[in-house]
Backbone bond lengths (Angstrom), bond angles and torsions (degrees), N, CA, C in turn:
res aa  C-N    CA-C-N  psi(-1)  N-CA   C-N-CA  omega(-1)  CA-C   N-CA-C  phi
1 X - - - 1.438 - - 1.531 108.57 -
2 X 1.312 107.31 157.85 1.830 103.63 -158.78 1.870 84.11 -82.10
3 X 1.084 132.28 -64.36 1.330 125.39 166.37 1.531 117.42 5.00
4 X 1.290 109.56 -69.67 1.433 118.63 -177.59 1.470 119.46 -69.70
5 X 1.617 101.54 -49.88 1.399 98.16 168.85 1.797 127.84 -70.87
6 X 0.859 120.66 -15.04 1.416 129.24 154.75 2.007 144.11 -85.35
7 X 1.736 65.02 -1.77 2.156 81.36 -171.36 1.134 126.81 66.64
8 X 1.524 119.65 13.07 1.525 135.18 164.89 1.358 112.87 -60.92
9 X 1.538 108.37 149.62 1.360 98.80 175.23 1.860 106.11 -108.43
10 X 1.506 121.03 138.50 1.298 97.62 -174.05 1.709 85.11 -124.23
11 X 1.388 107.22 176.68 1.825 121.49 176.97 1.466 84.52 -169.83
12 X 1.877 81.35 156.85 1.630 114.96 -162.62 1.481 92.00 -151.16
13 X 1.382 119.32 137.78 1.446 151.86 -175.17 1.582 92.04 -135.53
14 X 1.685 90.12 133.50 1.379 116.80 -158.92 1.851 72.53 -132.79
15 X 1.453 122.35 115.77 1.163 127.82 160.55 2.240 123.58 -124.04
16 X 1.208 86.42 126.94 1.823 81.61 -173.29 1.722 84.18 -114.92
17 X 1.728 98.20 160.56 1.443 130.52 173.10 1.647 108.64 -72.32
18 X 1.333 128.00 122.83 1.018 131.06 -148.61 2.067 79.59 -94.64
19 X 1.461 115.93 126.80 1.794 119.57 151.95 1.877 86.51 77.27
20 X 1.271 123.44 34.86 1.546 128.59 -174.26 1.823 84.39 -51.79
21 X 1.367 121.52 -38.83 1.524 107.35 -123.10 1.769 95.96 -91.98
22 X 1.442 90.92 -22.24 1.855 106.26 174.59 1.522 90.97 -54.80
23 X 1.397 132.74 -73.15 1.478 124.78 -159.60 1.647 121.23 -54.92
24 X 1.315 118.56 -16.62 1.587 142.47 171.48 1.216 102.86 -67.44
25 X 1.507 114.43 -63.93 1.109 115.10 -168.59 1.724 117.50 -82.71
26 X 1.288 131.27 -15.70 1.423 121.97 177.93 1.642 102.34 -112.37
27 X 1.000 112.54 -9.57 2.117 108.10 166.87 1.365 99.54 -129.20
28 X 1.169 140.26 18.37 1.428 131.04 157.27 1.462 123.65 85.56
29 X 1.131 150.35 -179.98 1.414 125.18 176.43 1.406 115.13 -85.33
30 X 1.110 108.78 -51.75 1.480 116.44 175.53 2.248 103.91 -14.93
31 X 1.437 106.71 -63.43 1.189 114.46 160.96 1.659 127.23 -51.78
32 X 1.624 110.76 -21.42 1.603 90.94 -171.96 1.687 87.43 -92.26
33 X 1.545 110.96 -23.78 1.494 96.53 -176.34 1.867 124.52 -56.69
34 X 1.282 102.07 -15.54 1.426 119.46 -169.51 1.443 104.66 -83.88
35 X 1.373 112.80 -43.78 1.732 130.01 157.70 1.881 94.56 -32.43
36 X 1.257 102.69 -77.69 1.323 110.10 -122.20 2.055 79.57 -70.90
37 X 1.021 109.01 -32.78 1.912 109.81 -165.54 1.891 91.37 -85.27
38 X 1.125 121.51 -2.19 1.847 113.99 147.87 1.339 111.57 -83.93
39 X 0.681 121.01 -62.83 1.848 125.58 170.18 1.574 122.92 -14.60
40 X 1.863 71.83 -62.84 1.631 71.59 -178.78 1.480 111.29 -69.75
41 X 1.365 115.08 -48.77 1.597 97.14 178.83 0.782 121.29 -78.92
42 X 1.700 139.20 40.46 1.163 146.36 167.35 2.137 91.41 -107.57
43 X 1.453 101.33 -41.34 1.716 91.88 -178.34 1.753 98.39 -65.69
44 X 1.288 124.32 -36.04 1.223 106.92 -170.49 1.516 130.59 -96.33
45 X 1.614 110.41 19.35 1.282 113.47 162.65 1.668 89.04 -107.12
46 X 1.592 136.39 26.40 1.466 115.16 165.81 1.379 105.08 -106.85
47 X 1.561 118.13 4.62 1.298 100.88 -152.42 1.605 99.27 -128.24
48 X 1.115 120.32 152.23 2.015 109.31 172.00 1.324 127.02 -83.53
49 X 1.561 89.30 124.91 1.517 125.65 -164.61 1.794 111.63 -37.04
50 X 1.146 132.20 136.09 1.406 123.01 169.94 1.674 113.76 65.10
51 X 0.937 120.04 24.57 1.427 140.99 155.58 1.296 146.54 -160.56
52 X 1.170 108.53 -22.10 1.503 122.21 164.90 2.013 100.99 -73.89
53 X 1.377 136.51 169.40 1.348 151.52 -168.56 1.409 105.61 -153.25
54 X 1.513 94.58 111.26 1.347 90.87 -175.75 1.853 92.05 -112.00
55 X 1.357 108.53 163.54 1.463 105.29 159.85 1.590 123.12 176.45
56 X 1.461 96.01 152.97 2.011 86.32 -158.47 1.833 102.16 -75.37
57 X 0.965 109.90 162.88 1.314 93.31 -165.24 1.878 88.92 -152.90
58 X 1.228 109.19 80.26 1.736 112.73 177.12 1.501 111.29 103.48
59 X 0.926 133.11 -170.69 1.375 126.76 -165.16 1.407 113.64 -68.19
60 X 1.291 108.28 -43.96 1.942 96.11 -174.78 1.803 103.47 -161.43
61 X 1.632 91.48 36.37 1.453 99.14 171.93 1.819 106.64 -117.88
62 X 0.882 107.51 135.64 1.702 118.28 172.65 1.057 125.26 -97.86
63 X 1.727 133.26 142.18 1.171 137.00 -143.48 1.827 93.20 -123.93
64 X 1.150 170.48 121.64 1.475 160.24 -172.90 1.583 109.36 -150.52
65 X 1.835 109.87 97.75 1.035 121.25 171.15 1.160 128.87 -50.03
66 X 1.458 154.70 126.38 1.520 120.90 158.90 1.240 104.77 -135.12
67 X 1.578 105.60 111.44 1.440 124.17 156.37 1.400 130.33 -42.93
68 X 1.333 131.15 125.19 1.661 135.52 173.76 1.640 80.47 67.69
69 X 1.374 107.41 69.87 1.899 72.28 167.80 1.707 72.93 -159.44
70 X 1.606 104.24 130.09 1.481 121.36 169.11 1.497 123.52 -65.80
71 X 0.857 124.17 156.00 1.755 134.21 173.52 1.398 102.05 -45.76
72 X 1.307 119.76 -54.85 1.133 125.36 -155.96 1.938 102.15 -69.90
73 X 1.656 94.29 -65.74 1.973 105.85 164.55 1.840 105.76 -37.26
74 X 1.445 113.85 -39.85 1.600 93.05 -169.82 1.307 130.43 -89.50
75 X 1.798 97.70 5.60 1.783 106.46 176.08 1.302 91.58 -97.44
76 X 1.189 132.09 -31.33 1.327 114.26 160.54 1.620 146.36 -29.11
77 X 1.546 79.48 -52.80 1.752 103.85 163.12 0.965 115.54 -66.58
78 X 1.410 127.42 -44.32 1.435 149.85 170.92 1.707 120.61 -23.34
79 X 1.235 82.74 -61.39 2.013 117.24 174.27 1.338 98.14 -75.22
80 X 1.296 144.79 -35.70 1.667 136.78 166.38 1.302 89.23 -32.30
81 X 1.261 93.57 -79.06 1.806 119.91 -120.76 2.126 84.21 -71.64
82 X 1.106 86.40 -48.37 2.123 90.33 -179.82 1.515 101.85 -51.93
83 X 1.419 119.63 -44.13 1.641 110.06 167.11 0.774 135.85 -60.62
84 X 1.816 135.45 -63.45 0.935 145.11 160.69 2.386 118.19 -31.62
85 X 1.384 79.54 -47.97 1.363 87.20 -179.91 1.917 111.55 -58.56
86 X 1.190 95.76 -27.28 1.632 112.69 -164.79 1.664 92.00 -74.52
87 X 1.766 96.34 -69.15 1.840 75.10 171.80 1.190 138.06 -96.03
88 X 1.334 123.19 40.60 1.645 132.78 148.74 1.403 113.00 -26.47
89 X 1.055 139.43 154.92 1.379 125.89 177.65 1.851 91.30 -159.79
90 X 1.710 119.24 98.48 1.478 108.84 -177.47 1.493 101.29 -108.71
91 X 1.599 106.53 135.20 1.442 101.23 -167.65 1.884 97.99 -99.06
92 X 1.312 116.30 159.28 1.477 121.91 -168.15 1.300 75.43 -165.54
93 X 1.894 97.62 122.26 1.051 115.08 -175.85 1.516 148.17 39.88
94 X 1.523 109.22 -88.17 1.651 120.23 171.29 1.586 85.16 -123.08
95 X 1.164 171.41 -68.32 1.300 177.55 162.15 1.719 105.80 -17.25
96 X 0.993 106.06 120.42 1.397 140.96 161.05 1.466 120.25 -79.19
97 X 1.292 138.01 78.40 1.711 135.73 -144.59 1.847 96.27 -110.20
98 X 0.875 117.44 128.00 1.325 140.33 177.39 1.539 116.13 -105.07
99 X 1.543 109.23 153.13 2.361 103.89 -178.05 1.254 78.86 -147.66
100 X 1.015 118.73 166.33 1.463 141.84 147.68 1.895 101.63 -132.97
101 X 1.265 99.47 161.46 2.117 126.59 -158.00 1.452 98.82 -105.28
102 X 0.966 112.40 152.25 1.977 117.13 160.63 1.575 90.70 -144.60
103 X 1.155 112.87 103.54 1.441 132.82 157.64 1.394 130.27 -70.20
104 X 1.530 138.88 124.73 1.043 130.53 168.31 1.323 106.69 -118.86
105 X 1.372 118.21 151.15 1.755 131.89 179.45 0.924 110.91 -136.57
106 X 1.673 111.08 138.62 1.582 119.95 179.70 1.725 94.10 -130.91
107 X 1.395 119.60 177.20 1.264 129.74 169.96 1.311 132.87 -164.71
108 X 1.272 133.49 153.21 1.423 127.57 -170.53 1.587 125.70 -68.00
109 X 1.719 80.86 -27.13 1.895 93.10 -175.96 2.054 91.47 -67.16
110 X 1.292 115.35 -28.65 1.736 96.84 -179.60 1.914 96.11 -84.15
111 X 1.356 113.61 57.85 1.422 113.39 151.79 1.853 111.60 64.91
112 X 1.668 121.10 2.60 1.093 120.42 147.58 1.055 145.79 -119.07
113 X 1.709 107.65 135.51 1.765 113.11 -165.36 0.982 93.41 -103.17
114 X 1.764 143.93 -68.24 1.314 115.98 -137.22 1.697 116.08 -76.19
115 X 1.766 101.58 142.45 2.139 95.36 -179.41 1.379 109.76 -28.62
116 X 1.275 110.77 -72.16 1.411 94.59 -163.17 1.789 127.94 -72.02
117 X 0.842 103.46 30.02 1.599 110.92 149.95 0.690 116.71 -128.39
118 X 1.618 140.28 -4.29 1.902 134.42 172.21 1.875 73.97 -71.73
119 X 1.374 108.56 -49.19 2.074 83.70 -165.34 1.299 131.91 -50.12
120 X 1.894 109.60 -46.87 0.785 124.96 163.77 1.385 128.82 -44.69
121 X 1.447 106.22 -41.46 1.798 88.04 179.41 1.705 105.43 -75.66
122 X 1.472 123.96 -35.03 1.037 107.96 -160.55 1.756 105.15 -77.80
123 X 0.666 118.38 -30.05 1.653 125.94 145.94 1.176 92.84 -15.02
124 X 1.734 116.30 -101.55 1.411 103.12 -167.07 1.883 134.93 -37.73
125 X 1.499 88.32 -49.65 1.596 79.42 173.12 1.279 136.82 -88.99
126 X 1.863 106.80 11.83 1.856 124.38 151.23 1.846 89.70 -53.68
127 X 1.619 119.72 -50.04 1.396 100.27 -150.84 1.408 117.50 -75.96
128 X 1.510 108.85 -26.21 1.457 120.31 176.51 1.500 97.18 -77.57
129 X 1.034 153.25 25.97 1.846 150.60 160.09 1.500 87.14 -87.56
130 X 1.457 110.63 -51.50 1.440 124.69 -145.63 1.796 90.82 -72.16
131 X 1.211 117.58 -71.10 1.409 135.42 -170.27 1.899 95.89 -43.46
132 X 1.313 124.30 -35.25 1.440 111.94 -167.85 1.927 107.03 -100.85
133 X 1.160 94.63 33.09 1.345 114.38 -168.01 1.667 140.99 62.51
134 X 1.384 105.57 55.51 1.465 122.31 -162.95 0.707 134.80 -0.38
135 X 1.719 142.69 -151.29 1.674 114.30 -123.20 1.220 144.54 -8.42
136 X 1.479 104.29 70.55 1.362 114.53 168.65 1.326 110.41 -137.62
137 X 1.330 116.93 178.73 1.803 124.39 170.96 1.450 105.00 -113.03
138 X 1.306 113.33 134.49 1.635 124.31 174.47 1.844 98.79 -119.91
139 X 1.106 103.91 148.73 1.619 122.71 177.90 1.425 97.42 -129.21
């Protein structure tokens, strides 16, 4: 990974929509799709332009690269994007629809390069956000 071979430090936040499936099911999809394409441009006005990677990655979980950016800098980001996302407010129709985020972060500076274990760990600690009652960020 260029990370490793260059001595960069990179981190990746693995974030899903906390109860996605409630908004599917009581406004239909048509509505969660409208969710999910605010979101995202709600992750991508948190994040810096032309270097950060953002990307949806499964139904209503998000994938957000960040290059040169420490563990510590990417829970930072973390807490943006989990805030901002928190107060989104998309109106549909007479309904006022609200999400909250459960973020997980992994990073290279904790000694992993290859992708699929920056996912994997942050995987795990998407699930421990989830397990301590979500919307939150775990590192």
């Amino acid at each position: 990974m260029r990370a490793e071979r260059y001595g960069h430090v990179v981190s990746l936040l693995l974030c899903d929509l906390d109860n996605f499936k409630k908004i599917n099911d009581q406004y239909g999809h048509h509505v969660g799709d409208l969710v999910i394409h605010s979101v995202g441009k709600t992750i991508a006005a948190c994040i810096r332009k032309n270097l950060d990677i953002p990307v949806r990655y499964g139904g209503e979980e998000f994938v957000i690269l960040l290059p040169v950016t420490s563990l510590e800098s990417a829970k930072i980001v973390g807490e943006k994007i989990r805030s901002h996302i928190e107060n989104l407010r998309i109106v549909y129709k007479e309904a006022t629809i609200t999400i909250t985020a459960s973020i997980g972060i992994s990073s290279s500076s904790e000694g992993i390069f290859m992708p699929h274990e920056l996912l994997g760990k942050a995987d795990e600690k998407l699930y421990a956000a989830k397990e301590k009652g979500k919307n939150q960020v775990e590192i």
